[in-house]
N, C-alpha and C positions, 0 to 999 in steps of 0.2 A: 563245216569242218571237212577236210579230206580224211579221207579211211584211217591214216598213220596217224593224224592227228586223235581221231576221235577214238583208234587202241590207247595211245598213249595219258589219253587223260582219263580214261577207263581205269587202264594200270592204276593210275595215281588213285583214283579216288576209290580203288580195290584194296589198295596195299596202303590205303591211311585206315583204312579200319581197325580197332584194334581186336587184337585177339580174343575179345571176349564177344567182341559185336559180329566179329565173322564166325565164330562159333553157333550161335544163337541165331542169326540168320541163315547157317546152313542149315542149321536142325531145322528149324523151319521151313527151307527148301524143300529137303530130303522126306519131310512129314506129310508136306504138299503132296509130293509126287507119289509115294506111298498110298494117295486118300486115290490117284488115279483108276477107274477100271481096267485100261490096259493096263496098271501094272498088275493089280489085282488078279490079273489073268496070265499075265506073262509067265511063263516057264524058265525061258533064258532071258536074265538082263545082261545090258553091259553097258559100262560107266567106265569112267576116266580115272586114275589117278593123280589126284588134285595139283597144282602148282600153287606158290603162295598168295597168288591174287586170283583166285579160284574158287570157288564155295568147295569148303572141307567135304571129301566125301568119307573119308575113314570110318567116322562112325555111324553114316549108312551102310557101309560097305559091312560093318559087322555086324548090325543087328540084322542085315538082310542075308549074312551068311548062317547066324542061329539061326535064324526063321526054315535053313533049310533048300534057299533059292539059287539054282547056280546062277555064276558072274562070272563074267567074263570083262578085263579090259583089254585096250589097246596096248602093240608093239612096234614100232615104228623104225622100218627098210631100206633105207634111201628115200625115194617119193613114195613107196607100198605102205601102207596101216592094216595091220592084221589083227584079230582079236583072239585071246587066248583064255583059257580057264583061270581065274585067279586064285593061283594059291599063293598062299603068304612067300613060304620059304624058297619059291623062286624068281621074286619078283629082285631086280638088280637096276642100277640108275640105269639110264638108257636117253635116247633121243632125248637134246635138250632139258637133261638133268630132270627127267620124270621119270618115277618108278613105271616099271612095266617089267612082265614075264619073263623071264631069261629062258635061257636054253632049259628043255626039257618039258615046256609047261604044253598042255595040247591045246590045238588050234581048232577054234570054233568056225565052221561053216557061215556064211552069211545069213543064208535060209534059215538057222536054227535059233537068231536071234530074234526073240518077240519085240522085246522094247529096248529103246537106246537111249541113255541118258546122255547129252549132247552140251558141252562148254561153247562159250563164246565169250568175245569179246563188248559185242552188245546185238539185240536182237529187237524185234517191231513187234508191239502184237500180232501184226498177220502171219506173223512165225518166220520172215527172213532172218535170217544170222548171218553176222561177221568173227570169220574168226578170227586166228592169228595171222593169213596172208599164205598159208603154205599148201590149202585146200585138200588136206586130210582128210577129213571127213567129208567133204565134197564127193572124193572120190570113191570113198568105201560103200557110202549110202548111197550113189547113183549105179552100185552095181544091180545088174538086173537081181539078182537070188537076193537078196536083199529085199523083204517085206515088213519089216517090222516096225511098229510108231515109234515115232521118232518125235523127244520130248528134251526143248532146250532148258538150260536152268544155269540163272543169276540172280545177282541183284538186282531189286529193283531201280537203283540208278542205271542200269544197262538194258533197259528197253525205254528204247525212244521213240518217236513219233513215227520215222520212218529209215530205212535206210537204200541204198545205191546195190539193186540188183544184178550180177549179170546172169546171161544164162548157165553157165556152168554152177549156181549157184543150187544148193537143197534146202527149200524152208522145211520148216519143224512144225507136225500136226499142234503143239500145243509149247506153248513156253510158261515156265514155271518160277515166280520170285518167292521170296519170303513174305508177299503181299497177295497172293493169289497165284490164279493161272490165265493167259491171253492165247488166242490163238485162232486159225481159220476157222477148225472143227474143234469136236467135243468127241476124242476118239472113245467108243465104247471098249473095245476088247481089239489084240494083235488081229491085221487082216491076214 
């Protein structure tokens, strides 16, 4: 399958789920990555505002805002992704009809991010990701200030055997399904 191909049948087999099974597998994602030591350690996370063929993050995003933990997600520039504080009431649609931080919300530092929670389109155990084609997160995670684990998370039908590397490419210390975790390493704690 080429790249377009193998988003597009992703998509599909994302968006036949129903509402109950992608529920139920995202808590299960989100449980996953919770049981992580780097997250257990992380001070700053930041995560995504889901789209509908996406693992729900909303309600990690709340229980992990009761717990206390600042979040931060993405804002998106032209070709720039910037991560900001998430607070609820100013979050506005944005880039490609995803919520994100509107005007007013503050801007998080690269450096100050311990862990990143990281969508895709489909990923390899060895932690390579595909995403959507627009290399976003390519470019935010390849910033030097930029230290923090970096942890993919899907379905399990979205990690396949392998995938079409280039160099501009950032694998992911660990990737995370509603079946487990694969990955190069076993990160212990934010380096």
């Amino acid at each position: 399958m080429t790249k377009n191909e193998l988003r597009r049948e992703m998509k599909r087999r994302n968006l036949s789920l129903t509402a109950e099974a992608r529920a139920e597998r995202s808590r299960q994602i989100f449980s996953r990555v919770e049981q992580l030591p780097a997250f257990a350690a992380a001070r700053t996370v930041a995560l995504f505002c889901a789209l509908a063929d996406e693992p729900a993050t909303q309600p990690a995003i709340a229980r992990w805002l009761a717990q206390g933990r600042r979040l931060v997600v993405p804002r998106v520039e032209g070709e720039r992704m910037e991560f900001f504080e998430y607070v609820p009431e100013t979050l506005c649609d944005g880039a490609f009809g995803i919520s994100e931080p509107g005007a007013g919300a503050a801007l998080c530092p690269p450096a100050e991010i311990d862990l990143v929670v990281v969508p895709g389109t489909a990923f390899s155990p060895q932690g390579a990701r595909m995403g959507r084609g627009r290399g976003y997160y390519d470019r935010y995670l390849s910033q030097r200030e930029f230290r923090g684990v970096k942890v993919g998370v899907c379905y399990a039908h979205q990690l396949v055997g392998e995938l079409p590397v280039e160099p501009h490419d950032v694998a992911m210390d660990c990737v995370v399904t509603e079946c487990g975790e694969a990955g190069p390493s076993r990160i212990a704690v934010p380096r």
